[in-house]
C-alpha atoms as a printed R data frame, in Angstrom:
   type eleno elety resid chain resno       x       y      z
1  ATOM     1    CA   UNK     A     1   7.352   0.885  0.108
2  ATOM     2    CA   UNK     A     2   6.494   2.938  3.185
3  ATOM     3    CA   UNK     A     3   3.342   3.090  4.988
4  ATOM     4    CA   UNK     A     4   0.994   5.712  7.011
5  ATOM     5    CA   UNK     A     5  -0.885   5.661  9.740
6  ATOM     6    CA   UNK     A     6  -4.337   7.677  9.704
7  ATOM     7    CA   UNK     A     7  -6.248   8.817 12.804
8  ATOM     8    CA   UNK     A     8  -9.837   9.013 11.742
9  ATOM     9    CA   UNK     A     9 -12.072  11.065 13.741
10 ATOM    10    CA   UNK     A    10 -14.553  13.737 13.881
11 ATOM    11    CA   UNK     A    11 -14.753  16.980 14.847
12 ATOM    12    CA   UNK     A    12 -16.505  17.634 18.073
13 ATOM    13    CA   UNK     A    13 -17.438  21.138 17.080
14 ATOM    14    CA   UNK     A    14 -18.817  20.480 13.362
15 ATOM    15    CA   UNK     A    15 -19.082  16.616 12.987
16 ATOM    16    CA   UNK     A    16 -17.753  16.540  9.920
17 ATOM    17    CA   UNK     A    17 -15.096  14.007  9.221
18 ATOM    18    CA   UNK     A    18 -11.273  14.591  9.635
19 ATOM    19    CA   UNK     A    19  -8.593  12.087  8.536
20 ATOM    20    CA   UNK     A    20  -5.043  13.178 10.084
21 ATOM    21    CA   UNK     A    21  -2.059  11.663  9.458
22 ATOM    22    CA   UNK     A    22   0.120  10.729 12.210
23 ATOM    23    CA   UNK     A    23   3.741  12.330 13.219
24 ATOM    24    CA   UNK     A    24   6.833  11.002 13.994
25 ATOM    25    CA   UNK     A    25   8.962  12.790 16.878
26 ATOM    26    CA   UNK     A    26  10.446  15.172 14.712
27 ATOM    27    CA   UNK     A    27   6.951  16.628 13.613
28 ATOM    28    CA   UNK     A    28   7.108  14.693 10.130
29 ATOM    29    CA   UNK     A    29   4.964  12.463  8.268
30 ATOM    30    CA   UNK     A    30   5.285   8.757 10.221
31 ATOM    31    CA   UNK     A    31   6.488   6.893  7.340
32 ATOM    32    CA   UNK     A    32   6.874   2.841  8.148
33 ATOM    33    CA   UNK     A    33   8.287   0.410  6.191
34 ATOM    34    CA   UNK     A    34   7.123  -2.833  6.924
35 ATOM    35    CA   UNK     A    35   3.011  -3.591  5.893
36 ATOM    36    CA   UNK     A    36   3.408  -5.964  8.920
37 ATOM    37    CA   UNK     A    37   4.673  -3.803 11.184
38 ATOM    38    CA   UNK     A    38   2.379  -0.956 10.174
39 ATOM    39    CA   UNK     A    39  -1.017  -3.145 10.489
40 ATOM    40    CA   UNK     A    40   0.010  -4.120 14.045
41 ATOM    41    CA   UNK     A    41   0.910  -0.246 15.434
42 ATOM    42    CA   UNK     A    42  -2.620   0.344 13.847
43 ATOM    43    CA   UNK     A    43  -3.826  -2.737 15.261
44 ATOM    44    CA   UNK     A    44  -2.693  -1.545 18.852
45 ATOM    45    CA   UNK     A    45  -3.476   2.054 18.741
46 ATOM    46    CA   UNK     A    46  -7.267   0.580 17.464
47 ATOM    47    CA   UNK     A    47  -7.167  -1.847 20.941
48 ATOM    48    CA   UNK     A    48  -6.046   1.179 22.676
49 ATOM    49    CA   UNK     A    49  -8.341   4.092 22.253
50 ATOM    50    CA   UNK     A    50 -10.697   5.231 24.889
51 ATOM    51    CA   UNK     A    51 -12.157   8.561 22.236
52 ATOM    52    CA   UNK     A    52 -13.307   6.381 19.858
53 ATOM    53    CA   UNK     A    53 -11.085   7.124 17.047
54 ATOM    54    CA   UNK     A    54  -9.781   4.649 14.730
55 ATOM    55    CA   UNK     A    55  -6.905   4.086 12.431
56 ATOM    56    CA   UNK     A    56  -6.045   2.662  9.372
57 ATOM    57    CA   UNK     A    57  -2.646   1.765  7.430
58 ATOM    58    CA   UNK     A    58  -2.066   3.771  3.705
59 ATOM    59    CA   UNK     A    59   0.004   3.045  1.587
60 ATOM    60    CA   UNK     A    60   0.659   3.330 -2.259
61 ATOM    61    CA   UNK     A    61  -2.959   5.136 -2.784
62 ATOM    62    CA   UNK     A    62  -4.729   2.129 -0.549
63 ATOM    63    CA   UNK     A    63  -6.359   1.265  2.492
64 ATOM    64    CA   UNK     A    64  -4.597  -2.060  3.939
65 ATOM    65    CA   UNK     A    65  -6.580  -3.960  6.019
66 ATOM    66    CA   UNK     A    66  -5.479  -6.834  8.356
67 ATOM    67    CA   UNK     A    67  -5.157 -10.210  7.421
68 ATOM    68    CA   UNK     A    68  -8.357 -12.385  9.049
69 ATOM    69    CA   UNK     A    69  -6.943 -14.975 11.508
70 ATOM    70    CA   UNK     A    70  -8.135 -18.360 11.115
71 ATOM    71    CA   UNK     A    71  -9.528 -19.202 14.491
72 ATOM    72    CA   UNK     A    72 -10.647 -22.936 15.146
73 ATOM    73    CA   UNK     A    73 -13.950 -23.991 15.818
C-alpha cells in the first residue's frame, strides 16, 4: 500500500481550511510506500515548519497517526 503526505493549512486570505497533497519532483502525487517511512517524513516536516502548517500521513481512506513512544519515568 502507498501512502500520502497532506499539508494542512489555511488560507491567509479567507481562513478557510485547505488540505493539499504533496508533490513529488515530477509534479505528481508523492506516493510512499512504507507506513514507517511515511510517519517519519511527516514527522520531520511537522519538527520543521516555521508557518505553522502541519501534516499528516493518508493512506487507504485513513489518517495514520504515529506510534506513542514509551518514555521512562
Amino acid at each position: 500500500m502507498s501512502y500520502n503526505i497532506v499539508k494542512k493549512m489555511r488560507d491567509p486570505v479567507t481562513g478557510k481550511k485547505m488540505n493539499v497533497l504533496l508533490l513529488d519532483g515530477l509534479s505528481e502525487i508523492l506516493e510512499i510506500r512504507g507506513l514507517d517511512k511515511a510517519l517519519k517524513m511527516a514527522e520531520i516536516f511537522n519538527e520543521n515548519t516555521d508557518s505553522g502548517h502541519s501534516y499528516e500521513v493518508r493512506g487507504g481512506g485513513k489518517v495514520h497517526k504515529p506510534k506513542r513512544k514509551k518514555t521512562d519515568v
